[in-house]
C-alpha positions as CSV (number, residue, x, y, z in Angstrom):
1,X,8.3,12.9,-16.4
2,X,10.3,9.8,-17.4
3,X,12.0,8.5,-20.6
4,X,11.1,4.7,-21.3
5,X,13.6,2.2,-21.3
6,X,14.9,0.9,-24.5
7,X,13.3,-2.5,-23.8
8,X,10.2,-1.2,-22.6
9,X,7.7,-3.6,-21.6
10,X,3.8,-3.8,-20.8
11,X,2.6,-4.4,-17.5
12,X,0.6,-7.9,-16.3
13,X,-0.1,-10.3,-13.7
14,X,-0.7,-13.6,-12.5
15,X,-4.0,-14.6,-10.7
16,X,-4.7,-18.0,-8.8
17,X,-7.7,-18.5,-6.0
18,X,-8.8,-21.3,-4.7
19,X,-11.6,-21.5,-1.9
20,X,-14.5,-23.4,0.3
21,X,-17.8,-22.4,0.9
22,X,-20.1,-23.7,2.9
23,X,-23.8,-22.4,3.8
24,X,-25.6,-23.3,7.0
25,X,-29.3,-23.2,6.7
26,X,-30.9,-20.7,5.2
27,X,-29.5,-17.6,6.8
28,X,-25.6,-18.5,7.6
29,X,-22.5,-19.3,5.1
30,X,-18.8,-19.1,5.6
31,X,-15.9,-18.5,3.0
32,X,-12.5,-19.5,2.9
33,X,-10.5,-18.3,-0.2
34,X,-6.6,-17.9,-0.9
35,X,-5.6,-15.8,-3.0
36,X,-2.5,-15.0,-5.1
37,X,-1.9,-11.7,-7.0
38,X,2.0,-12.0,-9.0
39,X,2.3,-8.3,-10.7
40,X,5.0,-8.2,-13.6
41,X,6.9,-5.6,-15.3
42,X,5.8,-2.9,-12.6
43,X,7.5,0.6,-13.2
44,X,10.3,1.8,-11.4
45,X,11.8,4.6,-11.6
46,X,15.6,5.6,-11.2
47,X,18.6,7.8,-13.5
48,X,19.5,5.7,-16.0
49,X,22.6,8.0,-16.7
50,X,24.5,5.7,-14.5
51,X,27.3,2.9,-14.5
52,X,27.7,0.3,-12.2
53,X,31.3,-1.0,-11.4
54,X,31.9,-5.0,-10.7
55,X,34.8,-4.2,-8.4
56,X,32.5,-2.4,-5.8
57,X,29.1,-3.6,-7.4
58,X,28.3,-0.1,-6.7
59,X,27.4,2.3,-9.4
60,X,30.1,5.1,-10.1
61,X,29.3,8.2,-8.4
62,X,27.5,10.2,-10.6
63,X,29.7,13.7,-10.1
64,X,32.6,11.9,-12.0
65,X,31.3,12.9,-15.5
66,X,33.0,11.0,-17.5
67,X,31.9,7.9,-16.2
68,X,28.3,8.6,-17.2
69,X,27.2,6.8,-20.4
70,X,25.8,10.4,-21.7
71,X,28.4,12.5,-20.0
72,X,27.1,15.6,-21.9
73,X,23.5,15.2,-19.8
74,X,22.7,15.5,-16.6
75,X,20.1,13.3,-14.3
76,X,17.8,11.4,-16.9
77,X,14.9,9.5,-14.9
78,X,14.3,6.7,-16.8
79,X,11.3,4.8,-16.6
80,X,11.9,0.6,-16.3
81,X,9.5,-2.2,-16.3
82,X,11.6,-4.6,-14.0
83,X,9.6,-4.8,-10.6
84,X,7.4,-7.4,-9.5
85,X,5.7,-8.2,-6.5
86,X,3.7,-11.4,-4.9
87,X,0.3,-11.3,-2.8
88,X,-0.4,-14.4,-1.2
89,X,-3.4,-13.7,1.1
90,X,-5.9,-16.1,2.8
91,X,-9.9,-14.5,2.6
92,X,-12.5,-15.5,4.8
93,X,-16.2,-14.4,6.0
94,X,-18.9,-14.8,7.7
95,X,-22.3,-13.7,6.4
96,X,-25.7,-13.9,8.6
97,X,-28.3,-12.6,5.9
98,X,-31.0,-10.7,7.4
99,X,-33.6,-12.4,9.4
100,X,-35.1,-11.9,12.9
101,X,-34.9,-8.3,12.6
102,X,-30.8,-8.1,12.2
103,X,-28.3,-9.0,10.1
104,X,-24.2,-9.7,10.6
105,X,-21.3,-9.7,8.1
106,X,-17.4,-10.4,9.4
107,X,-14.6,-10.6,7.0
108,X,-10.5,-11.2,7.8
109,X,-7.5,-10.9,5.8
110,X,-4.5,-12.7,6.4
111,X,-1.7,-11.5,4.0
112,X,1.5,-10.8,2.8
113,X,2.9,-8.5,-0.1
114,X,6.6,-9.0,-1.0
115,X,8.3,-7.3,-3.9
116,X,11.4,-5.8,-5.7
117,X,12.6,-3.0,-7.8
118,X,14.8,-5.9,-10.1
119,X,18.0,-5.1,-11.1
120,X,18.8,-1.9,-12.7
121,X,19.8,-1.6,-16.2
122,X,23.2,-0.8,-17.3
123,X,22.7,1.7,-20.2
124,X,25.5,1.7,-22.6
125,X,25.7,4.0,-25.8
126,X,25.7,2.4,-29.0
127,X,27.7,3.3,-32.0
128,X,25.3,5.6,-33.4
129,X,24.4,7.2,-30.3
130,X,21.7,5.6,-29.6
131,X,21.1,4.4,-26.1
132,X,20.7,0.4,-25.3
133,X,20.3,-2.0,-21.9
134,X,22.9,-4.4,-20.9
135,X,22.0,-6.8,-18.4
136,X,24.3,-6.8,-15.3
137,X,25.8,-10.1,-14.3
138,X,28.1,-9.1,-11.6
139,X,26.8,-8.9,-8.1
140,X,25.5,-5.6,-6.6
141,X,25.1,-4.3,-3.4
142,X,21.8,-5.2,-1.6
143,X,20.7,-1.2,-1.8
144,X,21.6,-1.4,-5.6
145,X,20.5,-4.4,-6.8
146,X,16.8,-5.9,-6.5
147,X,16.3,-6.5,-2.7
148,X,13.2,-8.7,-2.8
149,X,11.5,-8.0,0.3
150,X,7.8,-7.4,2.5
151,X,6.9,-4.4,0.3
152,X,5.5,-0.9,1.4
153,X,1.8,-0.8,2.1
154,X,2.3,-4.7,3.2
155,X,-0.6,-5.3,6.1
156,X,-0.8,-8.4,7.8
157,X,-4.1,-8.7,9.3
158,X,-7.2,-7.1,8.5
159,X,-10.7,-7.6,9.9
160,X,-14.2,-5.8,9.3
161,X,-17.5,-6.4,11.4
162,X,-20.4,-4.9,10.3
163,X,-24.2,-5.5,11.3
164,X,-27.7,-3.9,11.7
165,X,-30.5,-4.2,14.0
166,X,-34.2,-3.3,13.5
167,X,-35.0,-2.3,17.2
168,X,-38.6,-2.0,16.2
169,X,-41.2,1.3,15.6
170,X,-39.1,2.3,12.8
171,X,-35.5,2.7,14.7
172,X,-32.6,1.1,12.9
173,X,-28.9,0.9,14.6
174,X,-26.5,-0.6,12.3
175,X,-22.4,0.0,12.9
176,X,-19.0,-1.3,11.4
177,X,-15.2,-2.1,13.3
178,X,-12.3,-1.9,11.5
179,X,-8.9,-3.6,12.3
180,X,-6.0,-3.3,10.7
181,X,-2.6,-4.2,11.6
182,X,0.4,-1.8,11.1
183,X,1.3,-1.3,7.3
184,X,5.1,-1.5,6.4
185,X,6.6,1.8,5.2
186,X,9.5,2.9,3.1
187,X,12.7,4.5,5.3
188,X,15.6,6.2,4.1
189,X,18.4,8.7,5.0
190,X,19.6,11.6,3.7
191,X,22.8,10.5,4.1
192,X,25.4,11.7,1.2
193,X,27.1,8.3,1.5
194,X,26.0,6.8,-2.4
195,X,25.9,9.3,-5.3
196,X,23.3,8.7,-7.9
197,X,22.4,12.1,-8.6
198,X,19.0,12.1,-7.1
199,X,17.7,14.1,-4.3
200,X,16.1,11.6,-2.4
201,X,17.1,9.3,0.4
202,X,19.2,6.6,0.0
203,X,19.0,3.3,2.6
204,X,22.8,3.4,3.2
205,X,24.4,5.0,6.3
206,X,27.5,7.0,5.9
207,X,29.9,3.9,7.8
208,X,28.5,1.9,5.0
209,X,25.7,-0.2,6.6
210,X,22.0,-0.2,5.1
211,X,18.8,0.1,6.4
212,X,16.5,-2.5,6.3
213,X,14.1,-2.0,2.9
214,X,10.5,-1.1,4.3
215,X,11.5,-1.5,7.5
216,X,9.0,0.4,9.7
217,X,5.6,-0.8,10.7
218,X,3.3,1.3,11.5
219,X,0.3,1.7,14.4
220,X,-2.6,-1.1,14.5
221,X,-5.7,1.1,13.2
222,X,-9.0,0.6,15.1
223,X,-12.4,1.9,14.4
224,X,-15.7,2.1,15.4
225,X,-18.3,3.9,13.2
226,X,-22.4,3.5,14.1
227,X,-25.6,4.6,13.0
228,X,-29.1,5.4,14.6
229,X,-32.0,6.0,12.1
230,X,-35.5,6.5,13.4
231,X,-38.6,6.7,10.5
232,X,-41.6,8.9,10.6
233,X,-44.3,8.1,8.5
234,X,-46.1,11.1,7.1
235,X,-49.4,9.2,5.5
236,X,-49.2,7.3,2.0
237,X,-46.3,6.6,0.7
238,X,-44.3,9.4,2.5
239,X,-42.1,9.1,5.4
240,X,-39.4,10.8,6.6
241,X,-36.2,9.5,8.6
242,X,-33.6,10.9,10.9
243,X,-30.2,10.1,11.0
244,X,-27.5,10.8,13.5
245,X,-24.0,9.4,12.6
246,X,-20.8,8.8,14.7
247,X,-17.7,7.8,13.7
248,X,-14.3,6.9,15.4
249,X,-16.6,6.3,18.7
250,X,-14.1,5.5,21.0
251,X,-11.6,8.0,19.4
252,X,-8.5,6.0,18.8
253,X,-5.9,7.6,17.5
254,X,-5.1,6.4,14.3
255,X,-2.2,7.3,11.4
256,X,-1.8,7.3,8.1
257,X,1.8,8.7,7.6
258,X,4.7,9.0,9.7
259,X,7.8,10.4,9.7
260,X,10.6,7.8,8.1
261,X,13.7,9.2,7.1
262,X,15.9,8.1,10.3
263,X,18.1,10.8,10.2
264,X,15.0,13.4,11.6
265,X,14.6,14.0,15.1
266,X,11.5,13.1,14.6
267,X,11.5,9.7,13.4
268,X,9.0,7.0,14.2
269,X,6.1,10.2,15.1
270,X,2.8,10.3,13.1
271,X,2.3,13.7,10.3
272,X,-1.1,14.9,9.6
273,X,-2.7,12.5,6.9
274,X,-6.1,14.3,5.5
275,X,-7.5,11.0,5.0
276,X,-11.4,10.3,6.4
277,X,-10.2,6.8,8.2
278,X,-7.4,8.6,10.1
279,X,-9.8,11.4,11.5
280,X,-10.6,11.7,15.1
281,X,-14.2,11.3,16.9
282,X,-17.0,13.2,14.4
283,X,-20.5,13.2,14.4
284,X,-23.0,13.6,11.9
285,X,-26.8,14.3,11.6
286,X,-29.4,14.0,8.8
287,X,-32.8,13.4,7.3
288,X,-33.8,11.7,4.6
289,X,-37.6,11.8,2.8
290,X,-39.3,9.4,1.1
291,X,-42.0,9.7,-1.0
């Protein structure tokens, strides 16, 4: 859990689109949209039991005690509302509505997602105890300080096909693709070389250089999922169709999570991500009545 901030603020964003659309007869219409996304006052989280110094525009290591603004606590994760982040995105589709037994639907994304933590807050202790935030005005070091950067989870491109096809004597086939370019991911070290009293990796090596903020891209992801459905009528109103299902067709190897602190042998490899869209080649069959 975290304890807010003493200037705790709500959450919201900014939203702009703008966009062409144009229709081609009765049965074709492209899109053309761009879209911009600005989110505000985004949590982050970090010990606010900290002080920074403007000699180093580091913060003090947190093992010498008496430089912590509550020296008789330990780590306190405090809970700021001082990110933001920028989507700037251009939308487009095709759409072929269904006619002539078939129908076709083709989207792509071009996008970028930037954003930063903010600079921290310097907590200081007021004269009844009470704990306030002081703005920072000194420079900090770039893995200190708000780096405002491409942002984890940032994906470039992004394209989906997806159509269907009445073959005739009740047989549908109908199938989807899926692109998507490598998404950006956090990386860190476990290098001992900055004190903050937290666990977790930090993005500066022990000779003092820094890693790159979300600096690994993942693989491309590509899939291919299709469907066959064949309808038997049973008299009336009842019928009854089969369904066989395959997904990840040609089975590319896709993942989901990988293995980013840079310090581990086995940086850069792919770990086992439970997700549905990462799986391998699956198949699937069914009925379904109607009546």
């Amino acid at each position: 859990s975290e304890i807010p901030s003493p200037n705790h603020k709500l959450t919201y964003s900014h939203q702009a689109s703008a966009g062409v659309q144009r229709q081609f007869g009765t049965e074709i219409a492209v899109e053309a949209n761009y879209v911009f996304t600005g989110q505000r006052k985004e949590e982050v989280d970090y010990n606010m039991n900290l002080t920074y110094d403007p000699a180093t525009g580091d913060n003090i290591p947190f093992s010498i005690i008496a430089s912590r603004p509550y020296s008789d606590w330990g780590f306190v994760n405090g809970e700021f509302m001082q990110g933001w982040s920028n989507y700037h995105g251009l939308e487009t589709s095709l759409t072929k509505r269904f006619s002539h037994h078939y129908q076709l639907a083709a989207t792509y994304t071009f996008a970028a997602l930037h954003d930063t933590q903010g600079d921290p807050c310097q907590i200081v202790r007021t004269v009844d105890g009470s704990p306030a935030c002081a703005t920072i005005t000194f420079k900090l070091k770039q893995d200190v300080g708000g780096e405002y950067t491409l942002a984890a989870t940032d994906q470039r491109h992004r394209a989906v096909v997806n159509g269907i096809w009445e073959v005739g004597k009740g047989v549908q086939i109908s199938g989807v693709y899926f692109y998507g370019s490598g998404m950006r991911t956090t990386v860190s070290c476990s290098c001992p070389a900055r004190d903050t009293g937290s666990g977790g990796g930090t993005r500066r090596l022990n000779d003092g250089t820094f890693l790159a903020r979300n600096s690994f891209v993942g693989s491309p992801l590509h899939r291919i999922d299709t469907r066959l459905q064949k309808r038997f009528p049973l008299g009336g109103h009842r019928s009854i169709d089969g369904i066989a299902e395959l997904f990840n067709v040609l089975n590319h190897k896709n993942y989901g999570s990988y293995t980013t602190a840079v310090d581990n042998p086995a940086y850069g490899q792919p770990v086992y991500n439970n997700n549905v869209a990462y799986a391998s080649r699956a198949a699937q069959l069914g009925f379904r009545l109607g009546f």
